[in-house]
C-alpha positions as CSV (number, residue, x, y, z in Angstrom):
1,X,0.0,0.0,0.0
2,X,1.4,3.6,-1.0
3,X,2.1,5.5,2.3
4,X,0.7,8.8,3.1
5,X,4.2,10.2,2.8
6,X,4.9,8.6,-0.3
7,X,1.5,10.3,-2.1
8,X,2.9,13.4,-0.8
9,X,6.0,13.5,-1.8
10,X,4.6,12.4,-4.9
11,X,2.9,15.6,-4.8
12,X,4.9,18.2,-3.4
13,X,7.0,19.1,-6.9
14,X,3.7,19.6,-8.7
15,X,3.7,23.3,-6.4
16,X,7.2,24.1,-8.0
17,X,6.3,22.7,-11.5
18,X,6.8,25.6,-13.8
19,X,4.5,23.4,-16.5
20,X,1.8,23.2,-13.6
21,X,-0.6,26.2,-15.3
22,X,0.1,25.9,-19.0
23,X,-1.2,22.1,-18.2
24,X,-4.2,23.5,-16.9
25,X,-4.9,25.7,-19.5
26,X,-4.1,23.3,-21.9
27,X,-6.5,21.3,-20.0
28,X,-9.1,23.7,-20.3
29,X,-8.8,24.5,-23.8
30,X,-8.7,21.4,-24.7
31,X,-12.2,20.8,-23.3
32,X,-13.4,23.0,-25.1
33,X,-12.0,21.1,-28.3
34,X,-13.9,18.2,-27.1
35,X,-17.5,19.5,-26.2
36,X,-17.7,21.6,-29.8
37,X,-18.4,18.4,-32.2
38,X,-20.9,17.4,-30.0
39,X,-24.1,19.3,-31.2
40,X,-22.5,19.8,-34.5
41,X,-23.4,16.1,-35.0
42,X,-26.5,16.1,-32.9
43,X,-28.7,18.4,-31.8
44,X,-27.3,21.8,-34.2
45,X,-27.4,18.7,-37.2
46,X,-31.1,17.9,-36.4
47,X,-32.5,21.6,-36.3
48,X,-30.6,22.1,-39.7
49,X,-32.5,18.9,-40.9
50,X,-35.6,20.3,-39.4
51,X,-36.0,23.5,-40.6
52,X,-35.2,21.8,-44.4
53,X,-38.5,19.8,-44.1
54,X,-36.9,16.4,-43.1
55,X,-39.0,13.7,-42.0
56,X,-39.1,13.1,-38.5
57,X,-38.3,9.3,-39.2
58,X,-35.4,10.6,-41.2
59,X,-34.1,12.6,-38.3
60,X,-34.5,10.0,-35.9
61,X,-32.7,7.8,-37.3
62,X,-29.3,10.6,-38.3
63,X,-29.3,10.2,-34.0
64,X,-27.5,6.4,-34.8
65,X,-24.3,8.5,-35.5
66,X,-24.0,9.5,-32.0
67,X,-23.3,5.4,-31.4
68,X,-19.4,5.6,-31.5
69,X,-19.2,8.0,-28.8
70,X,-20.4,5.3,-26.2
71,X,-18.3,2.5,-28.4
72,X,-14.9,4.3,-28.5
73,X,-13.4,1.7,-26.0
74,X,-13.2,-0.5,-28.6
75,X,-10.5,1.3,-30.6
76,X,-8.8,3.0,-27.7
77,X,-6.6,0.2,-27.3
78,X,-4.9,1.8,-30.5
79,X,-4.3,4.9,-29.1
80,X,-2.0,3.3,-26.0
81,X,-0.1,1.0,-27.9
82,X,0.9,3.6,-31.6
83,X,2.6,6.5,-31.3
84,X,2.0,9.0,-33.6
85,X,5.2,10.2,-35.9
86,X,4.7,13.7,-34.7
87,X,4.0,15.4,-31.4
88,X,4.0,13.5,-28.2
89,X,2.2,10.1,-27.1
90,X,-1.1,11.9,-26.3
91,X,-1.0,15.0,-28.7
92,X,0.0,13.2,-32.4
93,X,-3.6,11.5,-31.8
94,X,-5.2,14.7,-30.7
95,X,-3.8,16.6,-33.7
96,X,-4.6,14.1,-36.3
97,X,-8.4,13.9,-34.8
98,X,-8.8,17.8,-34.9
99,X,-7.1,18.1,-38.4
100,X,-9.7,15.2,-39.1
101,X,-12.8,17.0,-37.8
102,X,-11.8,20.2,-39.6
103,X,-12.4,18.9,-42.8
104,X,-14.9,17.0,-42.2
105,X,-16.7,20.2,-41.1
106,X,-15.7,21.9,-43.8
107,X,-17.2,19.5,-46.3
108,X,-20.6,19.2,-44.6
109,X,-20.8,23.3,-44.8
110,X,-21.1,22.7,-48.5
111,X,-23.7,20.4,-48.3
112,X,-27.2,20.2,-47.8
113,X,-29.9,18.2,-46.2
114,X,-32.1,18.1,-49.1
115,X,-30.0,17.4,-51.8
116,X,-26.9,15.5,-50.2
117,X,-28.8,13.8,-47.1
118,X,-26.4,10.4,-47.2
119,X,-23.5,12.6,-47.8
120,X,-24.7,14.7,-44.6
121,X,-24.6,11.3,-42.6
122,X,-21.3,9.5,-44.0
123,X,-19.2,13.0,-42.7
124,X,-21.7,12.9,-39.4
125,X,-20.4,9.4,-38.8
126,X,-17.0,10.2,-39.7
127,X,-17.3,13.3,-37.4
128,X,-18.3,11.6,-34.1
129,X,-16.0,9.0,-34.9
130,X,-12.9,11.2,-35.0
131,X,-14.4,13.5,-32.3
132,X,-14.9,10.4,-29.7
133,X,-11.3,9.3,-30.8
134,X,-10.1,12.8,-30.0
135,X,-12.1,12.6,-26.7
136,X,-9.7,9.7,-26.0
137,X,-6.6,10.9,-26.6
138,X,-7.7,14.1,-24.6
139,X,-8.8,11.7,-21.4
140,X,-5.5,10.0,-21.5
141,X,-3.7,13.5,-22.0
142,X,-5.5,14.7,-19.0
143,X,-4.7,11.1,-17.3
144,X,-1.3,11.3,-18.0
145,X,-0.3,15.0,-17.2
146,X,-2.5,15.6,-14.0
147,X,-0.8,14.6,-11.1
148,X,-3.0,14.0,-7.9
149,X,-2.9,17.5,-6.6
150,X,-4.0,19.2,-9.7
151,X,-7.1,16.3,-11.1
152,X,-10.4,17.8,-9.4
153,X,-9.1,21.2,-10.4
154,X,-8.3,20.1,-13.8
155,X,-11.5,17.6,-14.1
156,X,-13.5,21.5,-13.1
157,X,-11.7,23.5,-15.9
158,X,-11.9,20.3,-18.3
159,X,-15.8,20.1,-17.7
160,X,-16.3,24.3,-18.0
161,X,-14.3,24.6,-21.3
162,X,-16.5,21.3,-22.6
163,X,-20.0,22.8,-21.5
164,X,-18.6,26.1,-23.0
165,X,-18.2,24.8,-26.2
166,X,-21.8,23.1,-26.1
167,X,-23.5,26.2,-25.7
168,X,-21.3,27.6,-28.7
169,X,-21.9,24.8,-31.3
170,X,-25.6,24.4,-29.7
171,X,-27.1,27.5,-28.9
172,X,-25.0,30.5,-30.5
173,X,-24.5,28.0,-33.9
174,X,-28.9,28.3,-34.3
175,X,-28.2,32.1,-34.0
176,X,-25.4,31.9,-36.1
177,X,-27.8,29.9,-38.7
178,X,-30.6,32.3,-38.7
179,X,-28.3,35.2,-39.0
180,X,-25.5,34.1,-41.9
181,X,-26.9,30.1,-43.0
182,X,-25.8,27.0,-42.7
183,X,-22.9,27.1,-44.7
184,X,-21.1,30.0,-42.7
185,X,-22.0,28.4,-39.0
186,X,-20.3,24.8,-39.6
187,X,-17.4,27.2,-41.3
188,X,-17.2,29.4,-38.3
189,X,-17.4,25.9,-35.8
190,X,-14.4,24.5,-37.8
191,X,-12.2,27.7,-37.7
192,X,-13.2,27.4,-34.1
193,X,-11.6,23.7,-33.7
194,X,-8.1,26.1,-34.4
195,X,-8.1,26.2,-30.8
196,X,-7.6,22.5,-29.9
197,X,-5.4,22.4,-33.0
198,X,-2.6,25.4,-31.7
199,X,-3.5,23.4,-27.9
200,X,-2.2,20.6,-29.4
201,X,0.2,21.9,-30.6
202,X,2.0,23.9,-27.9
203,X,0.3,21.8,-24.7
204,X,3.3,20.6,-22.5
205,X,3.1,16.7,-22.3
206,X,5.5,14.7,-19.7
207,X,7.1,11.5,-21.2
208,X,6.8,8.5,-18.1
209,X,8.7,5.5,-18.1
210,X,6.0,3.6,-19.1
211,X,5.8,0.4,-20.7
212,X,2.5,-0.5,-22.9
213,X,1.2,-3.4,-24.7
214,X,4.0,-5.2,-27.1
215,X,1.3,-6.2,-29.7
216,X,-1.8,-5.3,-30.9
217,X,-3.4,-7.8,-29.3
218,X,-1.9,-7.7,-25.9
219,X,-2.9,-3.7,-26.7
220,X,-6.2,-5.3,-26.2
221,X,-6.1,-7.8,-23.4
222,X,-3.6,-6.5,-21.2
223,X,-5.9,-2.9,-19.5
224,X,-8.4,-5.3,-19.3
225,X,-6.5,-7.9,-16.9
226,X,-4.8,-5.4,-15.0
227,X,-8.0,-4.1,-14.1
228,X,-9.3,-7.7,-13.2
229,X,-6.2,-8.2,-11.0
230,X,-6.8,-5.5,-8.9
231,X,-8.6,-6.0,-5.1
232,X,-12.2,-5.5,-5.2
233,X,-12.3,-5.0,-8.7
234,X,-16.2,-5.4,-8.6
235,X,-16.3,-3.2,-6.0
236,X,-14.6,-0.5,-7.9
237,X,-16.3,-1.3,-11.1
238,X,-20.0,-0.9,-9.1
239,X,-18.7,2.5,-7.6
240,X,-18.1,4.0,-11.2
241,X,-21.5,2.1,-12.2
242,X,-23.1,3.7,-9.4
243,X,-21.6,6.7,-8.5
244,X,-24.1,9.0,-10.4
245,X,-27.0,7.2,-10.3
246,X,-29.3,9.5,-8.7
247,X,-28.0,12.2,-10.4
248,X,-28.7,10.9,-13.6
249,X,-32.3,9.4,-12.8
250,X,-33.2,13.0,-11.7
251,X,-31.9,14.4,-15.0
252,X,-33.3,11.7,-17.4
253,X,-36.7,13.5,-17.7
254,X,-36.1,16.7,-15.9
255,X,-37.1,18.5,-19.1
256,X,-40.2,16.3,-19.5
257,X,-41.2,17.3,-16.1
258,X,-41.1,20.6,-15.7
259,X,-42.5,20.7,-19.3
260,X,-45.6,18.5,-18.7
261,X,-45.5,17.9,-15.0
262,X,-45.0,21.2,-13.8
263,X,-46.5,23.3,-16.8
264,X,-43.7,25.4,-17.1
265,X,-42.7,27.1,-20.8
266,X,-41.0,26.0,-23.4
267,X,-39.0,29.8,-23.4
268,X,-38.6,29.2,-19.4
269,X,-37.3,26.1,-19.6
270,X,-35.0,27.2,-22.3
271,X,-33.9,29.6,-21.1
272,X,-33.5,28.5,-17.2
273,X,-31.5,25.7,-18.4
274,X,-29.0,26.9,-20.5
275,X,-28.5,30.4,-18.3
276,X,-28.5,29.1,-14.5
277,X,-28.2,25.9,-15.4
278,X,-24.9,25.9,-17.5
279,X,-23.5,28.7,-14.9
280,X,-24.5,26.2,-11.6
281,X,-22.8,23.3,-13.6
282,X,-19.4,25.6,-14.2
283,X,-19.5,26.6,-10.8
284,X,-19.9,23.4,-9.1
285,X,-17.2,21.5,-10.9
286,X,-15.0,24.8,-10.4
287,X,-15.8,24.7,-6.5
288,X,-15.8,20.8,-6.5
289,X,-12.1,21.4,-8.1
290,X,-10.6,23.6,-5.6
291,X,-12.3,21.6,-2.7
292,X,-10.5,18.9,-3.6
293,X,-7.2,20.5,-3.8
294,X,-7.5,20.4,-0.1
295,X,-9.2,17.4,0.5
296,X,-8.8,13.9,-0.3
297,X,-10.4,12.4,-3.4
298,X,-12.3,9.9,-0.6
299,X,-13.7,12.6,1.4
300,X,-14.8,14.8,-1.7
301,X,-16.5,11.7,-3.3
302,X,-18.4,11.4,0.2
303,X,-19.5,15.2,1.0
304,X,-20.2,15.6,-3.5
305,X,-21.6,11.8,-3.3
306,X,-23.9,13.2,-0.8
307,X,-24.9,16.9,-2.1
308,X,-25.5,15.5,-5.9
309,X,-28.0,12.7,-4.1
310,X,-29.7,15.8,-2.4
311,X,-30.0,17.6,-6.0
312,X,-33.6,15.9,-6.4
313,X,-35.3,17.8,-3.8
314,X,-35.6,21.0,-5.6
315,X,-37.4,19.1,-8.0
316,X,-38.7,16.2,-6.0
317,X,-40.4,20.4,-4.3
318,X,-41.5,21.1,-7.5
319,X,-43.6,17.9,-8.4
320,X,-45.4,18.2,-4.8
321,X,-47.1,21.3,-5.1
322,X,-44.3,24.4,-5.2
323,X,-44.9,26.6,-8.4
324,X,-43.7,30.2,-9.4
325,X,-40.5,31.4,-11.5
326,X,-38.4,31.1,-8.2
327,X,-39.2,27.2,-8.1
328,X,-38.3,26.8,-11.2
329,X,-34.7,28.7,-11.0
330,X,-34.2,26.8,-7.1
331,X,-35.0,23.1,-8.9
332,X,-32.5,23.3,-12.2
333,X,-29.8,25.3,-10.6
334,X,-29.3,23.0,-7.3
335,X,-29.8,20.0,-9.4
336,X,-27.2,21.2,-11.9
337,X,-24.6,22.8,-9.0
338,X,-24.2,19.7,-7.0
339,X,-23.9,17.5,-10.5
340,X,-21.1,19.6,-11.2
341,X,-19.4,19.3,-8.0
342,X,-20.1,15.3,-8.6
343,X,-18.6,15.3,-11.7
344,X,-15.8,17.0,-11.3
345,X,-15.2,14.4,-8.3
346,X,-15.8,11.4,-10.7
347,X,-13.8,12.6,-13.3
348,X,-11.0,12.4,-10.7
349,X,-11.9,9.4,-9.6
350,X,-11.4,7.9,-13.0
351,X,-8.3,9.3,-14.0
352,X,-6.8,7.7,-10.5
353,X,-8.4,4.4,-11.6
354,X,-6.4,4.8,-14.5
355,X,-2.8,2.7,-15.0
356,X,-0.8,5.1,-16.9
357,X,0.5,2.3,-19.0
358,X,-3.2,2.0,-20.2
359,X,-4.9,5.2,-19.7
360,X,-6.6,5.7,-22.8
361,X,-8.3,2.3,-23.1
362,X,-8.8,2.4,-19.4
363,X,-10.5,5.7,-19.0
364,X,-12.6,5.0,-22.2
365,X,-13.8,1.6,-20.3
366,X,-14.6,3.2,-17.0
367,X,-16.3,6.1,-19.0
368,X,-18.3,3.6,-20.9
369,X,-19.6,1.7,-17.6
370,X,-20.9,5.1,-16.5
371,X,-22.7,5.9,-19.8
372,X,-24.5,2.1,-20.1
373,X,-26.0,3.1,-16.7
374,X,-27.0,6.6,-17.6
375,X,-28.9,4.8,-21.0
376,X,-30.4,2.1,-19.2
377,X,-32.4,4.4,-16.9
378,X,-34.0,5.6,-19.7
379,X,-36.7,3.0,-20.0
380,X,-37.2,2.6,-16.5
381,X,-37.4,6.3,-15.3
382,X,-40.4,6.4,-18.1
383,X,-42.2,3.6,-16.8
384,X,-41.8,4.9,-13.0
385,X,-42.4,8.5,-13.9
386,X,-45.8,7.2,-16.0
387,X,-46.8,4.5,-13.5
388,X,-46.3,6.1,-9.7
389,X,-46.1,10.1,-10.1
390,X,-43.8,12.6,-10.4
391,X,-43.2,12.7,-6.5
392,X,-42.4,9.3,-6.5
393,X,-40.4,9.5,-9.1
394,X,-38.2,11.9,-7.7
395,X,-37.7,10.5,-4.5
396,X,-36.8,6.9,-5.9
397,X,-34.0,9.5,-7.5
398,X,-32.9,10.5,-4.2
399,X,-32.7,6.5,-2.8
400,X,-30.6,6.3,-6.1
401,X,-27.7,7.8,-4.9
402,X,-27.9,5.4,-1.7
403,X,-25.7,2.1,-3.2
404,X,-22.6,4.8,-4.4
405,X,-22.4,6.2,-1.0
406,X,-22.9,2.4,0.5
407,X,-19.7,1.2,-2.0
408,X,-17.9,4.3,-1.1
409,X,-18.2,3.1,2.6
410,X,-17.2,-0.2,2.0
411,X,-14.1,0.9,0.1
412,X,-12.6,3.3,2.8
413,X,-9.6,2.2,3.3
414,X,-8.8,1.0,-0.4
415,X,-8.2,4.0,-2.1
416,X,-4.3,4.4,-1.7
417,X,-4.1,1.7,-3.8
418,X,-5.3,2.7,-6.5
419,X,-2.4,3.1,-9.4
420,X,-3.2,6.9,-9.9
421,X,-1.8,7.7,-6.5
422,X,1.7,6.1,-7.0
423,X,4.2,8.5,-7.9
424,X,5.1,8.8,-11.7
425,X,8.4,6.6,-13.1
């Protein structure tokens, strides 16, 4: 087991690291390079289809693009075991992906949905599948680079530059649409990826004695037995499964709530969402980050464990009888403040989890555990919600976050051992 004198002497040159704060910006900025695709392929592609007269069965199924963002694991294994000719171990990939999505940007701004609709959907496919590779390379980056000290405030400017860039290529691209067309806003988003591209390029990056996979196929078996080997590897795998449960049961069919349920506007919910919403989100993972500069990662995923569980009751309010603008504002931006102090917490919790040998097919995996349980609520928080009643609904939410907290417990005194703690090589 690593002492507590070991992880802080582990931790004690990151203070005097002269490359501490161009990481973190690099960090940040390089979140921002990751959240931009995003709606470009999703919800900024469907109201482009929309508003060109698309059916609806057309437009439902362009959402099967979206499918290699949860699949990327698969391929990640290529991104630990090939270096790049160019750049460093991390940055080569990130490069090549943004280079990648420029184009491919650029090409779907001289299209259009009603003349070149499978054109449209080949680039949209090849878009989220370099923009999930890219999300890779940048996980591993942030893996690699963030030493313990710096992860939950890193994870917070990660998540702030990545929510950033949604509201850019989501909400300010439909203003950019009406304003100039189509053509100029996927122009404008790719001159935009010029940020991730000159990140990339001048982002310091730490070489580490490590030692990956020595074949393609041990590229692919290897992250996966280490994690198998370790202690309580179930255990772990249920805490990452579990973590943000409740959170995520609350926010499967907030909108539908407060849209049906609670009667509330379209325009309100709009605009409540993306205004206090997005801020409560940035401030919580900011706050979550430099909180757990001071703490350990064990006591913030306890106290953040614990607020994001209480994030229901503003709604869980709501659904019982409290009405007014004020509600409204109270429910979305608690509920969205304590996610973001939970995921910056997680995020750091992931990158410990993380051997650096591995820690792009790693991350991926552990990222991809999270998302199956985020999908899988879907079906069941529309048959509770339907069958027993908003208020029940909400407070099942709360018992959610009950089995994270429970694992959390049981793993108290394992967390030293996790490889993210040991000192780099």
């Amino acid at each position: 087991m690593t002492s507590t004198a070991t992880r802080l002497g582990a931790e004690a040159p990151v203070a005097r690291d002269p490359q501490r704060v161009r990481t973190l910006v690099a960090v940040t900025a390089l979140g921002f390079a990751s959240g931009l695709p995003l709606a470009l392929s999703g919800s900024t592609l469907e109201a482009w289809c929309a508003v060109s007269g698309l059916s609806l069965k057309t437009i439902g199924a362009l959402k099967l693009v979206g499918l290699a963002y949860v699949l990327k694991f698969l391929w990640a294994p290529l991104l630990d075991r090939y270096r790049l000719p160019w750049l460093g171990r991390r940055r080569g990939w990130m490069l090549a992906m943004q280079a990648a999505i420029i184009l491919v940007l650029i090409g779907i701004a001289g299209l259009s949905p009603q003349t070149s609709l499978g054109a449209i959907a080949v680039l949209a496919s090849l878009l989220v599948l370099f923009s999930a590779t890219q999300d890779t390379a940048i996980d591993a980056y942030r893996t690699d680079q963030l030493l313990p000290r710096d992860r939950g405030l890193g994870a917070a400017l990660g998540v702030g530059g990545y929510r950033i860039a949604m509201l850019v290529s989501g909400g300010l691209a439909l203003v950019l649409a009406a304003w100039a067309g189509w053509r100029f806003t996927y122009l404008a988003m790719a001159a935009l990826m010029g940020i991730g591209v000159v990140t990339s390029l001048f982002a310091p990056e730490r070489e580490f004695a490590t030692v990956g996979a020595s074949s393609l196929l041990r590229a692919f078996v290897e992250p996966l037995k280490e994690i198998l080997a370790r202690p309580r590897v179930w255990w772990w795998l249920g805490l990452v499964l579990l973590y943000k449960l409740g959170n995520a049961f609350t926010l499967s069919l907030s909108t539908t709530f407060l849209l049906r349920g609670a009667h509330y506007t379209l325009a309100e919910v709009g605009w409540v969402n993306k205004v206090f919403g997005l801020a409560a989100t940035i401030v919580g993972a900011f706050a979550g980050g430099l909180l757990l500069e001071r703490w350990s990662l064990r006591r913030a995923l306890w106290i953040f464990g614990v607020l994001q569980g209480l994030g229901a009751l503003g709604f869980l309010a709501v659904a019982l009888g409290w009405t007014g603008f004020t509600a409204l504002i109270v429910a979305v931006a608690s509920e969205n403040l304590t996610s973001g102090l939970g995921t910056g917490v997680f995020v750091a919790l992931l990158m410990a989890m993380c051997d650096r040998r591995f820690s792009a097919t790693q991350y991926a995996l552990f990222s991809a555990l999270d998302a199956v349980g985020r999908i899988a609520l879907g079906p069941l928080a529309g048959w509770v919600a339907q069958a027993l009643g908003w208020p029940i609904y909400f407070g099942i939410a709360l018992g959610c976050a009950v089995p994270g907290l429970l694992l959390l417990w049981a793993l108290r005194s394992e967390f030293l051992q996790l490889p993210g703690t040991r000192a780099p090589a």
